[in-house]
FIDOLO-469335 format. One record per residue: chain; x, y, z of N, C-alpha, C in turn. Coordinates in steps of 0.2 Angstrom, whole numbers. Layout:
REM residues N
+-------+-------+-------+-------+-------+-------+-------+-------+-------+-------+
| kette |   n_x |   n_y |   n_z |  ca_x |  ca_y |  ca_z |   c_x |   c_y |   c_z |
+-------+-------+-------+-------+-------+-------+-------+-------+-------+-------+
|     A |     X |     Y |     Z |     X |     Y |     Z |     X |     Y |     Z |
...
+-------+-------+-------+-------+-------+-------+-------+-------+-------+-------+
This chain:
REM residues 142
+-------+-------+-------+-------+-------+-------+-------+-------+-------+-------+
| kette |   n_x |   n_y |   n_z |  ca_x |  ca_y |  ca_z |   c_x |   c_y |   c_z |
+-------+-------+-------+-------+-------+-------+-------+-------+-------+-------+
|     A |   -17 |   -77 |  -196 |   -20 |   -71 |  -194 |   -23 |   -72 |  -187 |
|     A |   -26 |   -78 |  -186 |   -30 |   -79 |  -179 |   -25 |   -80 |  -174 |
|     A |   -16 |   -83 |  -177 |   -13 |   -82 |  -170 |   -11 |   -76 |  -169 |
|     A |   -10 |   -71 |  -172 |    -6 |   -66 |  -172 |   -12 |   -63 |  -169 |
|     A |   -18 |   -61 |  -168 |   -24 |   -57 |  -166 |   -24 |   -61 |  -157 |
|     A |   -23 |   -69 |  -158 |   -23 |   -70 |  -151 |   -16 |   -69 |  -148 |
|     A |   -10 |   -69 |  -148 |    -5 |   -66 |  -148 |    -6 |   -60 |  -147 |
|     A |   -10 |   -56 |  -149 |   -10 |   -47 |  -147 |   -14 |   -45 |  -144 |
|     A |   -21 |   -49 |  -142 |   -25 |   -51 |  -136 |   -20 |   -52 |  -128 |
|     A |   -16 |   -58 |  -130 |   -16 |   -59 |  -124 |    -9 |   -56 |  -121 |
|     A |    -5 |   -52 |  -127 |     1 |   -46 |  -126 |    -2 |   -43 |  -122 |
|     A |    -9 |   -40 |  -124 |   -11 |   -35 |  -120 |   -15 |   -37 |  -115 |
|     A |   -16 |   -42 |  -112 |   -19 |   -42 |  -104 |   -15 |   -42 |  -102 |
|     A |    -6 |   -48 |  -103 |    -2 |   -47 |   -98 |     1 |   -40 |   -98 |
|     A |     2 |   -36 |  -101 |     6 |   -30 |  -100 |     0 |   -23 |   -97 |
|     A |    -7 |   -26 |  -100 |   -10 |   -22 |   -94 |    -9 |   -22 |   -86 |
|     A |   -10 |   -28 |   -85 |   -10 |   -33 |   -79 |    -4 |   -31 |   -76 |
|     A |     2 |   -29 |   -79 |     9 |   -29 |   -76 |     8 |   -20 |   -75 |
|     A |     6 |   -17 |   -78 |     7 |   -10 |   -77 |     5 |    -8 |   -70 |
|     A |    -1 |   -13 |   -67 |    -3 |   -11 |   -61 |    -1 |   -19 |   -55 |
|     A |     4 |   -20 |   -57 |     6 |   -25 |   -52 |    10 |   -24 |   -47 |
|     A |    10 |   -25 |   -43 |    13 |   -23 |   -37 |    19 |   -30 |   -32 |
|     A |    24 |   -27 |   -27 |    27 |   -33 |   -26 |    27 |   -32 |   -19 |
|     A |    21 |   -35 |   -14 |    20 |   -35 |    -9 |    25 |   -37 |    -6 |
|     A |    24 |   -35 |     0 |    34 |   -36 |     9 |    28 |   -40 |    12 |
|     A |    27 |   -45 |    15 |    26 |   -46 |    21 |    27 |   -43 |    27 |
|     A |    25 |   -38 |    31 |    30 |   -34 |    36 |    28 |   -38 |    44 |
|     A |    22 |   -38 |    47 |    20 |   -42 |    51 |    14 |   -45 |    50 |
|     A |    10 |   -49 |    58 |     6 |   -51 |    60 |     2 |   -50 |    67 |
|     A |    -2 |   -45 |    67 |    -4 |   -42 |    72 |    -9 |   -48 |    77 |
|     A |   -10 |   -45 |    85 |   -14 |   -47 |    89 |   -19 |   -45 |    87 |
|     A |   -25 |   -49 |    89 |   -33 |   -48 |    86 |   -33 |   -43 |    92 |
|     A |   -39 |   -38 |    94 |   -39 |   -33 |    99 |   -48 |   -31 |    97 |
|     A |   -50 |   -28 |   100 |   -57 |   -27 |   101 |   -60 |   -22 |    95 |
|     A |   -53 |   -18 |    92 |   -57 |   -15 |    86 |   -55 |   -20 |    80 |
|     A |   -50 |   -25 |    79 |   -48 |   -29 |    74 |   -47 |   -35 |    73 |
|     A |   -48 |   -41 |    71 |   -48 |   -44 |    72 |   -40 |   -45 |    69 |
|     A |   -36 |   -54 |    68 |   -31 |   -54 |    66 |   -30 |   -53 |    59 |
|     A |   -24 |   -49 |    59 |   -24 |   -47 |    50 |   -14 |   -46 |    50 |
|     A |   -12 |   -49 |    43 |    -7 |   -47 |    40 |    -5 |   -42 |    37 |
|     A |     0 |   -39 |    39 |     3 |   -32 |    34 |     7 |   -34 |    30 |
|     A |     6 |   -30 |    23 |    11 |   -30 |    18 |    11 |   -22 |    16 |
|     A |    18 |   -22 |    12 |    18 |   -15 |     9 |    22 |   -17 |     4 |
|     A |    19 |   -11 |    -2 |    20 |   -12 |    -8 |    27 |    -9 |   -11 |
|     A |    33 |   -16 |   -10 |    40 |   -11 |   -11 |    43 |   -10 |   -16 |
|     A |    38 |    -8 |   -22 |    38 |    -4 |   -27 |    36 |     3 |   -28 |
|     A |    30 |     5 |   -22 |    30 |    11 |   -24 |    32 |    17 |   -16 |
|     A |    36 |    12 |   -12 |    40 |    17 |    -7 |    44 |    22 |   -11 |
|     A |    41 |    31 |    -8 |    48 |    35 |   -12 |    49 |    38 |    -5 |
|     A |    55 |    42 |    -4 |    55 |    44 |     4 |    57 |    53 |    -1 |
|     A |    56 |    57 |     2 |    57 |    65 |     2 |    59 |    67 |     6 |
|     A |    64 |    69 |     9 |    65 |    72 |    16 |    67 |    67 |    22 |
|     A |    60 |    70 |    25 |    59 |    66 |    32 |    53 |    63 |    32 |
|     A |    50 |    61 |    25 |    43 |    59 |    23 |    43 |    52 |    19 |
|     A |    41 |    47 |    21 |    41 |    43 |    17 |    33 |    39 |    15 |
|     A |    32 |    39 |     7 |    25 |    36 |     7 |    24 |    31 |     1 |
|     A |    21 |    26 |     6 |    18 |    19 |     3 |    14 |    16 |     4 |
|     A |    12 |    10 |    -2 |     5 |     6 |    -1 |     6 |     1 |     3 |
|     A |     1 |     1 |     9 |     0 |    -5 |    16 |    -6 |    -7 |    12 |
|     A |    -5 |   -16 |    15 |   -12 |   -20 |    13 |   -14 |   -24 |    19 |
|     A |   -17 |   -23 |    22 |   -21 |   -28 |    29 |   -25 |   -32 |    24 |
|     A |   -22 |   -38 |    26 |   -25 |   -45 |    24 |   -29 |   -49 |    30 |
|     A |   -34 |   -50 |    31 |   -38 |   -53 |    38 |   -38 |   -59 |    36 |
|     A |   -37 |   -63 |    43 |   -36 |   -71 |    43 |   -42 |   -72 |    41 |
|     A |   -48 |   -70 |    46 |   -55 |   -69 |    44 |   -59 |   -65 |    42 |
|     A |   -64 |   -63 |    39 |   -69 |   -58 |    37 |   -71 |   -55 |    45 |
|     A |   -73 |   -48 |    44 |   -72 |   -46 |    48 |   -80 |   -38 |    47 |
|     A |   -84 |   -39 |    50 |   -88 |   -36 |    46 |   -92 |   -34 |    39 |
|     A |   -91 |   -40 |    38 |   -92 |   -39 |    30 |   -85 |   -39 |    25 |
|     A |   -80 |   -37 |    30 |   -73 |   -32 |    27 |   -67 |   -40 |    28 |
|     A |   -63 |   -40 |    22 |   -58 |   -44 |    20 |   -50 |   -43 |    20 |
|     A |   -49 |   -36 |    16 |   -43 |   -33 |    16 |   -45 |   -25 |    15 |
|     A |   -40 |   -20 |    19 |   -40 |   -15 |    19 |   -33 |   -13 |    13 |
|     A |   -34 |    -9 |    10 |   -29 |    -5 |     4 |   -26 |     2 |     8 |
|     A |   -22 |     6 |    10 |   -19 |    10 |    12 |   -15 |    14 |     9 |
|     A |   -15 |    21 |     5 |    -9 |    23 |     3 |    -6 |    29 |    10 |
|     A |    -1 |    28 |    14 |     2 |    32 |    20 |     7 |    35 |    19 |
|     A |     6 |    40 |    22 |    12 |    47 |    23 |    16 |    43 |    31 |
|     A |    21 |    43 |    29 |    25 |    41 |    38 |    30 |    47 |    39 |
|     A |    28 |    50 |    42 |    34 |    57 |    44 |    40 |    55 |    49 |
|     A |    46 |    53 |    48 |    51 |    50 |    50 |    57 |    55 |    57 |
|     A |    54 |    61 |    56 |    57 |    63 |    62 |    53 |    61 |    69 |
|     A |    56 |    61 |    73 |    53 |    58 |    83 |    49 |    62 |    84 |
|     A |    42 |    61 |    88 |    41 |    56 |    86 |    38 |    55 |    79 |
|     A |    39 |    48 |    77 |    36 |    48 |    72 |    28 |    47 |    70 |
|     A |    26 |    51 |    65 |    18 |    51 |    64 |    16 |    47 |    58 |
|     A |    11 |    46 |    57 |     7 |    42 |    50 |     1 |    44 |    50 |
|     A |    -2 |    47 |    42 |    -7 |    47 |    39 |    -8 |    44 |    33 |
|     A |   -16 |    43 |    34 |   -18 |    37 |    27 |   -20 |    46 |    21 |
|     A |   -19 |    42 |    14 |   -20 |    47 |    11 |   -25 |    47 |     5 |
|     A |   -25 |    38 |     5 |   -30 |    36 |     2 |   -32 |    29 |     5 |
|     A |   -40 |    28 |     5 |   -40 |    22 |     9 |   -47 |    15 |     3 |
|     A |   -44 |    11 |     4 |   -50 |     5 |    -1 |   -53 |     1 |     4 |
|     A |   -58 |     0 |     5 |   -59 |    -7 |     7 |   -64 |   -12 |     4 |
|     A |   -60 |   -20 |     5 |   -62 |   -25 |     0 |   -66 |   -30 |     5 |
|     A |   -74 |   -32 |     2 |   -75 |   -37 |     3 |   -72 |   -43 |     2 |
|     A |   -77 |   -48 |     4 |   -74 |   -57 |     3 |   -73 |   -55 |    -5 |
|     A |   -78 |   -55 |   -10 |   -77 |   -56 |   -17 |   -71 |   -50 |   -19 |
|     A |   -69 |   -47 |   -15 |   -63 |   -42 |   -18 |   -66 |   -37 |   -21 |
|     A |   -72 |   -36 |   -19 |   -77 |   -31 |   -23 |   -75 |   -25 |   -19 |
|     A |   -75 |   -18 |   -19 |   -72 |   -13 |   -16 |   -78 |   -11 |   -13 |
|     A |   -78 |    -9 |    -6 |   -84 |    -4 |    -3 |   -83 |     1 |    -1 |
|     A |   -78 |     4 |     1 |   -76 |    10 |     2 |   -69 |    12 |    -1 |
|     A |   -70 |    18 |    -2 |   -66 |    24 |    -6 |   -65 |    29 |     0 |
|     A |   -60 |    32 |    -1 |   -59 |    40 |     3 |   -50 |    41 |     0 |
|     A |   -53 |    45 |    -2 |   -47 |    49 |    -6 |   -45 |    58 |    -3 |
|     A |   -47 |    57 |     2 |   -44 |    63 |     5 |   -40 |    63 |    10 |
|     A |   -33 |    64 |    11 |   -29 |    64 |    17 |   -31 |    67 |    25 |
|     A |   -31 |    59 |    28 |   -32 |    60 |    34 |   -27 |    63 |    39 |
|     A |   -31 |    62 |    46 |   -26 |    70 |    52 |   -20 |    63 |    53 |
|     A |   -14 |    67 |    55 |    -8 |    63 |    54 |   -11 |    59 |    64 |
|     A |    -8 |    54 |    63 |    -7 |    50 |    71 |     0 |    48 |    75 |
|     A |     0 |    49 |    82 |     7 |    46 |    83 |     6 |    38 |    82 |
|     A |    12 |    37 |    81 |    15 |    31 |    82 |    19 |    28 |    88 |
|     A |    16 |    22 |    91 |    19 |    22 |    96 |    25 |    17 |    94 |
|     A |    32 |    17 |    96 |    37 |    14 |    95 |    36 |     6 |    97 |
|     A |    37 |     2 |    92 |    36 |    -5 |    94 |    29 |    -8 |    89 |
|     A |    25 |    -5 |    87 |    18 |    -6 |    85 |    19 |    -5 |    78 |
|     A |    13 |   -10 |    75 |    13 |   -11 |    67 |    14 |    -8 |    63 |
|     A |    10 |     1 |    64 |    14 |     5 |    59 |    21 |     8 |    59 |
|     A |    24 |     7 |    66 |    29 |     9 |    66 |    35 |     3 |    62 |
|     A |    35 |    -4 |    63 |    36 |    -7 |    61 |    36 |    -8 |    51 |
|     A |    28 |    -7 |    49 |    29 |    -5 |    43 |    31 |     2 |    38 |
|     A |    34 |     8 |    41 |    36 |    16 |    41 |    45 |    10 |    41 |
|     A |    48 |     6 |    46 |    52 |     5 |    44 |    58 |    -2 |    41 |
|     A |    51 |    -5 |    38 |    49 |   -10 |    33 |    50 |    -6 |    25 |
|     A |    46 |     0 |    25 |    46 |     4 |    19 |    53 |     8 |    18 |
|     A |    57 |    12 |    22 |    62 |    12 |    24 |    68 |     7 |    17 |
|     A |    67 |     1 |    19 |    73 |    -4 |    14 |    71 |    -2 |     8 |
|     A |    66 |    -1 |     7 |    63 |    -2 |    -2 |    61 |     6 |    -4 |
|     A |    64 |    11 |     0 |    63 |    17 |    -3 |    69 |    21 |    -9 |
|     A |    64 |    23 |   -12 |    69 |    27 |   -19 |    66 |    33 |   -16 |
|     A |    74 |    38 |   -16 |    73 |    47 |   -16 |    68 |    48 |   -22 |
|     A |    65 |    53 |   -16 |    60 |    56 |   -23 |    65 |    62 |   -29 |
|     A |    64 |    62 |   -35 |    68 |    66 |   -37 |    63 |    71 |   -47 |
|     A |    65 |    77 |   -46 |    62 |    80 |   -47 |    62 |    78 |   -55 |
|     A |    56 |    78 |   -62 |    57 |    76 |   -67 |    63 |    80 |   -71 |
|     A |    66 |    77 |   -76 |    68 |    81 |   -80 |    64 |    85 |   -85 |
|     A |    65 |    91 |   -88 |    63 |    95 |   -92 |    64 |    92 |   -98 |
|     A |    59 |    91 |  -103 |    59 |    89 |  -111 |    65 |    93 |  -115 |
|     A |    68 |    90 |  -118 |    72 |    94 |  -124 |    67 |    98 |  -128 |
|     A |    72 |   104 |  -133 |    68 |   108 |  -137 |    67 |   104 |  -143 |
+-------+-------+-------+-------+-------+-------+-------+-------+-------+-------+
């Protein structure tokens, strides 16, 4: 009885744990600059879908260093793929060293250009290989 209870204990962490698991792209490594310091971009390329000329997915800025208090930034972006190309964030996390969250915003930001050559642009076309057409559910049987 006590293995079967610990068996269904630990069934249930990992297949929580998976439900929200992610499979980070490495895409680049930016110059530090006077609003940022060095940080790495990934994006999440499992939840790329593209619509149209719209594609959206989760970026994660990883700082080499701690950077006001601030550790990794969470990103959910709209990249709109017609010329030129734009990006807005649509939800945004930001984590402490202990990975404690200190900012939320859950409301879609004004969209930006993208300059050709630069990070977001490079991750809009990083998300790109890992995208699945969005496609409409089906309807329940009677």
């Amino acid at each position: 009885m006590k293995k079967t209870l610990c068996f269904l204990a630990l069934s249930l962490v990992i297949f929580s744990n998976a439900a929200f698991a992610a499979n980070w792209q490495w895409v680049a490594k930016n110059e530090a600059t006077e609003e940022f310091p060095v940080l790495n971009s990934y994006i999440d390329a499992d939840s790329v879908v593209k619509n149209g000329d719209t594609v959206i997915f989760w970026r994660l800025y990883v700082l080499d260093k701690p950077y006001k208090g601030y550790a990794m930034f969470l990103y959910q972006a709209e990249g709109n793929l017609t010329e030129p190309r734009q990006i807005r964030d649509l939800q945004i996390y930001d984590y402490d060293v202990g990975r404690t969250e200190t900012v939320e915003a859950t409301s879609p930001g004004e969209s930006k250009a993208i300059p050709p050559g630069s990070l977001w642009d490079f991750e809009i076309t990083a998300a790109l290989k890992y995208a699945k057409e969005s496609q409409k559910p089906k309807l329940p049987n009677k």
